[in-house]
N, C-alpha and C positions, 0 to 999 in steps of 0.2 A: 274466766279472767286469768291473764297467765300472771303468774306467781315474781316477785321481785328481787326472790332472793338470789345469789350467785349465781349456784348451783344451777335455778332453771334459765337464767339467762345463759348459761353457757351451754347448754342445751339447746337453745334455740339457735343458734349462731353458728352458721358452717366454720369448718374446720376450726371449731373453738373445743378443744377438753375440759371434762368438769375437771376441778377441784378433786374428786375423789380420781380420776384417772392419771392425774399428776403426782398423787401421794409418793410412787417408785421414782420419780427423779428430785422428791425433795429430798425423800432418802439416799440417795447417791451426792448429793451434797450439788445438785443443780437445779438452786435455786434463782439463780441470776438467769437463767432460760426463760422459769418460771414465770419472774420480771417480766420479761420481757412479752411473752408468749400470753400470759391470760392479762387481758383490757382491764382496766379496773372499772366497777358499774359504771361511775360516772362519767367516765370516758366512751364505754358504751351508749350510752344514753344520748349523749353527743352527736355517735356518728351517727345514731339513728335517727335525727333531724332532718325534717324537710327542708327545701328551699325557704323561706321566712318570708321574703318579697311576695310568693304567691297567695299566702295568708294572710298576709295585709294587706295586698290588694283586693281579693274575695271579699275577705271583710270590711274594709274600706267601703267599695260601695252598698255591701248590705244594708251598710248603717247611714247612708245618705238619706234614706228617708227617714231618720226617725232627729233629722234639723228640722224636721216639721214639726216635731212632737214642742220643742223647744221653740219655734216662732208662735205654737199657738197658746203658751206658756206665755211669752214676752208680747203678744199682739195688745191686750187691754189695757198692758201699763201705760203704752204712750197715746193709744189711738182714746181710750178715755175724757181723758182730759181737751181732747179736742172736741169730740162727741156732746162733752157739757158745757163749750163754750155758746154766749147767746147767739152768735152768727152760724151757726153750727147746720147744715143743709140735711141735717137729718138729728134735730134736738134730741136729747133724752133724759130720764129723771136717772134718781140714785137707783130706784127698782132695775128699771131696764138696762142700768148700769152694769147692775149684779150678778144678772142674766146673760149680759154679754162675757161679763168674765167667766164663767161658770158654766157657761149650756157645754162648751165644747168637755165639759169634763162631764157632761151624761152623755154624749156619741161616742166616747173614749171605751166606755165601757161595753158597749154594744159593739163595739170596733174589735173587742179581746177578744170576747166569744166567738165572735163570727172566724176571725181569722184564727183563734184556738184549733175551730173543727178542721177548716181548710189546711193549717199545717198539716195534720194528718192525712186528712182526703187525696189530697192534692199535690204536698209537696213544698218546701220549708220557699224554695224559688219563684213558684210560680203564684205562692200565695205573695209573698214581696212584691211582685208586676202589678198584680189587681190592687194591692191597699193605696195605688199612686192615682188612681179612678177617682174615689170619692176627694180625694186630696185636692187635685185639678179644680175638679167640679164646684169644691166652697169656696178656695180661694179665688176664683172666677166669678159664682155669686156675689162675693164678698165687696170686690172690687167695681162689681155695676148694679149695686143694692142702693134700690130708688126709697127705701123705708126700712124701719130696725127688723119687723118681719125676715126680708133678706138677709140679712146680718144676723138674724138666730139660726137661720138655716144653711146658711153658711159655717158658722162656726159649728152649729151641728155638725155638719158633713167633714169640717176640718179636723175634729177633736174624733170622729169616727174612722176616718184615716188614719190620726196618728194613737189610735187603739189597735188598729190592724197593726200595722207595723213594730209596734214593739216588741213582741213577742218573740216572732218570726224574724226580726234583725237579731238579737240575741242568740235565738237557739240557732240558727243558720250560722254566729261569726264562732262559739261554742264547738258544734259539730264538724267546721272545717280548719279548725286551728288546734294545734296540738300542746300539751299541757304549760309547757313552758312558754308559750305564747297566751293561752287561752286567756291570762290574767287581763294583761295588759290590752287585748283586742276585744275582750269582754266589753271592756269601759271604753270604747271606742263609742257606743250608744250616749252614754251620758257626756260625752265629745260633744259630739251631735246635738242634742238636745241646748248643752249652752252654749253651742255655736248656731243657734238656730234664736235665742235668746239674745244674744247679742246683736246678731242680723234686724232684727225688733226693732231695738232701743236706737240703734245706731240709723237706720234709715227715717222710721218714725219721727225723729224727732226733727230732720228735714223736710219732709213731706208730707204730704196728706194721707190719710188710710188707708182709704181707698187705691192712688198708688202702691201703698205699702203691702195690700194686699194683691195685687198684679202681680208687683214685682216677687211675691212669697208662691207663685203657682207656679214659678221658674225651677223651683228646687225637686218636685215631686216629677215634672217635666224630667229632669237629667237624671233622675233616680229611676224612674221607670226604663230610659235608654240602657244604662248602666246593668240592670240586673237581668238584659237578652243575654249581655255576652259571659256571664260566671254559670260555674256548675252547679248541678243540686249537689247537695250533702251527700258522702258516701253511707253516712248511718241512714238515712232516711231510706235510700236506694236500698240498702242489704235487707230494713224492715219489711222492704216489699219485693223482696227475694229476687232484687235486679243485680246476682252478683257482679256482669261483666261493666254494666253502667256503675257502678262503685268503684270498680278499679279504674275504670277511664277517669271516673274524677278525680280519686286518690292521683293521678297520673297529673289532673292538670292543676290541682294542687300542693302537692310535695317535688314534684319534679319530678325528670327520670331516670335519674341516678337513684332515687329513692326505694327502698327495699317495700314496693307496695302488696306484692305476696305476702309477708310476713304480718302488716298490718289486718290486711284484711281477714287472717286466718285466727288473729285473735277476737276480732270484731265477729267471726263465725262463732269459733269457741264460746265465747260471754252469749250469742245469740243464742246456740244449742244448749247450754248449761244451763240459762234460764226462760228457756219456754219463749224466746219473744218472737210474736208473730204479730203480723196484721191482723186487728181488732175488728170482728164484722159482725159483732151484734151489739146493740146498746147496751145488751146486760151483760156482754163482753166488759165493756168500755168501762161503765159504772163498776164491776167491779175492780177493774184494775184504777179508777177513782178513788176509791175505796182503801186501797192497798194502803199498806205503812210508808211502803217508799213512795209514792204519792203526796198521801194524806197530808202525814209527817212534816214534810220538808214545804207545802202550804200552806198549813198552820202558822210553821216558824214564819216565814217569807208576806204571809198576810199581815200579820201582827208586826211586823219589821214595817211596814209598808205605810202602818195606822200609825205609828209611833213618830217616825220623823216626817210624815205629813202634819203630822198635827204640834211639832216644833216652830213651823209656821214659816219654813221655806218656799213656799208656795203662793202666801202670802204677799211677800217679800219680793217675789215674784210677778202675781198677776198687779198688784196696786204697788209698785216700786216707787212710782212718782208720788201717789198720792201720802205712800209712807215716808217718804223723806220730806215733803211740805208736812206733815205732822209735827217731828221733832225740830222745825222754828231755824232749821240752818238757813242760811245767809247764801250760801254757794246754789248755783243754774241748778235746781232739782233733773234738768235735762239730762246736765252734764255728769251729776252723779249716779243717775241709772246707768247711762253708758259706760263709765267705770267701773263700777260696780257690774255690769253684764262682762266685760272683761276680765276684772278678777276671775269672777266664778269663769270664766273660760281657761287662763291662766293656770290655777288651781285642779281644774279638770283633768287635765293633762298631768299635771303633779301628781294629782290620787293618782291615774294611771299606771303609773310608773310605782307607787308606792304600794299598789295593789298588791304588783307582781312579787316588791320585795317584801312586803311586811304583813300580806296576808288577809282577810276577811276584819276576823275578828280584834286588832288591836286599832284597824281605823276606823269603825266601828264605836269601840270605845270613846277613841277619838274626839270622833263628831257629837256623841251625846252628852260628851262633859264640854265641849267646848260650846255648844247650841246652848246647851239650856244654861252654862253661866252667862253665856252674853247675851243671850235676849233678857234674863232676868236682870242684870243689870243694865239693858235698855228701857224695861219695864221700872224699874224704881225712877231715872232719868224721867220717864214720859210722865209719871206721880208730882215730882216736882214740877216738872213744868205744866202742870193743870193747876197745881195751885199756885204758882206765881202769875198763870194768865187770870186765874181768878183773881187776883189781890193788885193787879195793872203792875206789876211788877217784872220789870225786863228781863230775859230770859238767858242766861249764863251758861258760858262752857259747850255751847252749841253742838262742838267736835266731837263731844263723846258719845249720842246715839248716833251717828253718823259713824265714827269708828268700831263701832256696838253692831252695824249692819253689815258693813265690811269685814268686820271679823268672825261675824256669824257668819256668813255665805263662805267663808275660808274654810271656816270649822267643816261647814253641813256637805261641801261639794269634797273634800278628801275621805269622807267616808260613809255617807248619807246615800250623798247623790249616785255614788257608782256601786257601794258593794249589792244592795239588793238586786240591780237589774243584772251585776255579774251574775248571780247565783241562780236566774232565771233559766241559763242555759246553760248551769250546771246539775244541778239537786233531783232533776223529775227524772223518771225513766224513761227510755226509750218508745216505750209502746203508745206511750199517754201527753211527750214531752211535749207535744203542740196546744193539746187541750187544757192540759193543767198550766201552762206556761200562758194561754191565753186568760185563765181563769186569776191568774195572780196578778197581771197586767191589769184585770177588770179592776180586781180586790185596790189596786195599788190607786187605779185611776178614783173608784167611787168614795177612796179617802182623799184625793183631791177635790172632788168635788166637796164632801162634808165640809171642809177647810175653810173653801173658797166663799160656797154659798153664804156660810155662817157667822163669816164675817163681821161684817156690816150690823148684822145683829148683835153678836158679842161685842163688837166697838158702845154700840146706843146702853147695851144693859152693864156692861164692866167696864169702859170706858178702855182707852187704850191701853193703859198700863194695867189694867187687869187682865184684858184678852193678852197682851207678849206674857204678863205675867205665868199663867194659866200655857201658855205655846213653851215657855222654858222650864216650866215643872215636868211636861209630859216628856221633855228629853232626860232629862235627869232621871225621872221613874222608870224611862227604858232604861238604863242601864244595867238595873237587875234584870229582867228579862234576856239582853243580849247575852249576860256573864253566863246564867244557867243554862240558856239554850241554840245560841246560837253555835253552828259545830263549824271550822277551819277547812275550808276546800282547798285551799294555795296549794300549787302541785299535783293533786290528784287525778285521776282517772276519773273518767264520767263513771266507769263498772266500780271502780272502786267507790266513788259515794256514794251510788244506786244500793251496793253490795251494805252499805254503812245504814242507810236506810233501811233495806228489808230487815236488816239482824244479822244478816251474817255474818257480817265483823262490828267488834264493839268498838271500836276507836277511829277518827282521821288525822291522830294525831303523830302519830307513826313519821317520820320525815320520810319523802317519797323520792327515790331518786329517778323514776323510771319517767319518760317524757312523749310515750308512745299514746297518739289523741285516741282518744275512746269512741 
């Protein structure tokens, strides 16, 4: 990993002199040359930026498929409620209800894994093309499902697509965007996802499911076309010692004005200094599983993953209608999921941006004091209002769970919804960043499912304001968890976190000026 400080950057840099070979014309009293002649880092750092358009377009469409992940998220809130109407051409009770919201979040998991191993086998791109297969396939099910059967196997198949793709859109928009981009294009996923959410609510509640599921096999359709024409990753290429296919990609991603010698000879360097090679035995594999820089950083990232799934955004999410006819408002429960899928779209984009400026861990913060105050105080609201429906007593001040959900989904999507999946395709190493990055997508999905399943049941035994209650304590108790251990990627180097993880530096707290992608 090359070194940040002056001295080696002037090194690296034709006809640039260190600092130490300039000393005999500070001494002559010509230091306004000096001025002039040595860059300052951060101006270096600058010009060694790519084109930025080729990076967001790369990434752009990586993360098309993963509005899938997000419409299979927002498909039960509206299609439900139609499903248990008595005219309903395919009835169902509360069970089969539960199962429809839910099943897609056991193929989710089954989805990581698979597409974990194929990132590496295969290729961060070509594993993208394939997760748009199973995608096609359920929401086509979905859409000519003569019985709920069809409809579990559909959502299977959908919730196992959009487990493939997460993974692999992340460490793909990660590995071809460089540091000062990486934030912002990180979160380009959770874009997606409630833009995929909103797509939901918004057609849903004009049409029938069934449509709504035709027209939802259109997206994996354009995603599939989309990811013929971008490159694979050049870190993926170099792991499998394809140096000249890495610089042609660095080419059609930075530009070619771009200094991609230079790049790729650091991306060498961090290769040969730590051993990375193509993994070809299992007890290869498992041990670099195994590893600290591994292990480490999906421990942290699983436990991130339990903690605001279970503040109960997801929730909020699969049953949005049915939670807003809960707290007794007066306003089209239609019309406020659709708002409400909007904010969290709004806000999306905000994190985004806030990523970049403010970092992992202070939006983080963020989200767990802002989730678990407002669900807790939706939860004492929902207390009242059980016992005023108890006592035939009209139910008052309607606005404030409704303002209580809105501001929760504000809170959860600036810092919830984006920083864990950013740090998907940051934190793992190199050798392992497919499988491990598959493995935490599972971890992430099979606490949506706990969520989701469990529901229903936590409503019947704590009733609702004990279950929000119980979703806004679990955000508030992350917040020690996050303080102690979550570590600030903002800025850094993929070598540099890998390097933060093994041990060989104790800190990422260092301000980073260097901007060269890892």
């Amino acid at each position: 990993m090359a070194s940040s400080s002056p001295e080696a950057l002037c090194a690296t840099v034709p006809n640039y002199g260190s600092i130490k070979d300039s000393t005999p014309f500070i001494k002559n009293g010509a230091s306004a040359i000096i001025a002039k002649t040595v860059v300052p880092e951060k101006q270096q750092a600058k010009e060694n930026r790519g084109k930025a358009l080729k990076q967001v377009l790369a990434s752009f469409i990586a993360n098309l498929g993963t509005i899938n992940t997000g419409m299979a998220f927002g498909f039960s809130a509206t299609v439900l409620p139609q499903l248990k109407q008595a005219d309903s051409a395919i009835p169902i009770n509360e069970n089969q209800a539960s199962w429809i919201a839910s099943i897609s979040s056991i193929g989710t998991p089954v989805g990581c894994i698979v597409s974990g191993y194929l990132m590496d086998a295969i290729g961060r791109r070509l594993t993208l093309i394939i997760t748009e297969v199973p995608l096609i396939v359920g929401w086509l099910l979905i859409a000519s499902a003569q019985n709920v059967i069809m409809i579990y196997i559909g959502r299977f198949l959908v919730g196992f697509g959009s487990g493939m793709v997460g993974a692999p859109a992340r460490v793909y928009t990660c590995e071809v965007s460089q540091p000062h981009l990486r934030g912002t294009l990180g979160a380009l996923a959770s874009v997606g996802v409630s833009t995929g959410v909103l797509i939901q609510y918004i057609i849903g509640s004009v049409t029938s499911w069934n449509i709504l599921a035709g027209v939802s096999a259109l997206v994996p359709i354009i995603s599939l076309l989309g990811m013929i024409i971008v490159p694979e990753t050049p870190n993926y290429l170099l792991s499998q010692n394809r140096r000249e296919r890495a610089e042609s990609s660095l080419h059609k991603l930075r530009g070619s004005t771009y200094n991609v010698e230079e790049e790729i000879q650091k991306m060498i360097a961090f290769k040969e200094k730590n051993h990375v090679e193509p993994l070809k035995s299992s007890k290869e594999i498992i041990k670099a599983l195994l590893s600290p820089s591994a292990l480490k950083p999906f421990t942290i990232l699983a436990l991130y993953f339990f903690i605001y799934q279970w503040c109960g955004v997801n929730i909020v999410t699969f049953y949005a209608v049915e939670v807003f006819e809960a707290t007794g408002a007066s306003v089209d429960k239609n019309w406020l999921t659709i708002s409400m899928g909007t904010v969290r779209l709004i806000f999306t984009v905000i994190g985004c941006i806030m990523c970049r400026k403010f970092g992992r861990r202070p939006l983080t913060f963020l989200s767990a004091v802002g989730c678990g105050t407002t669900m807790i105080i939706f939860s004492v609201y929902m207390y009242y209002l059980q016992w005023w429906k108890d006592n035939a007593i009209v139910p008052t001040q309607t606005w404030i769970p409704v303002a209580c959900i809105f501001i929760f989904m504000i809170f959860c999507t600036l810092g919830y919804l984006i920083v864990p999946w950013v740090m998907i395709g940051e934190v793992y190493p190199t050798q392992v960043r497919g499988i491990v990055g598959g493995m935490t997508t599972c971890a992430a999905h099979l606490s949506v499912f706990s969520v989701v399943k469990t529901f229903p049941l936590l409503k019947k035994s704590l009733n609702d304001y004990g279950t929000f209650g119980l979703y806004g304590s679990m955000s508030i108790a992350g917040l020690v968890f996050f303080y102690l251990f979550l570590p600030e990627t903002k800025g850094r180097t993929l070598q540099e976190i890998e390097d933060y993880f093994c041990g060989r530096t104790k800190t990422l707290k260092k301000v980073n000026t260097q901007t060269e992608n890892a």
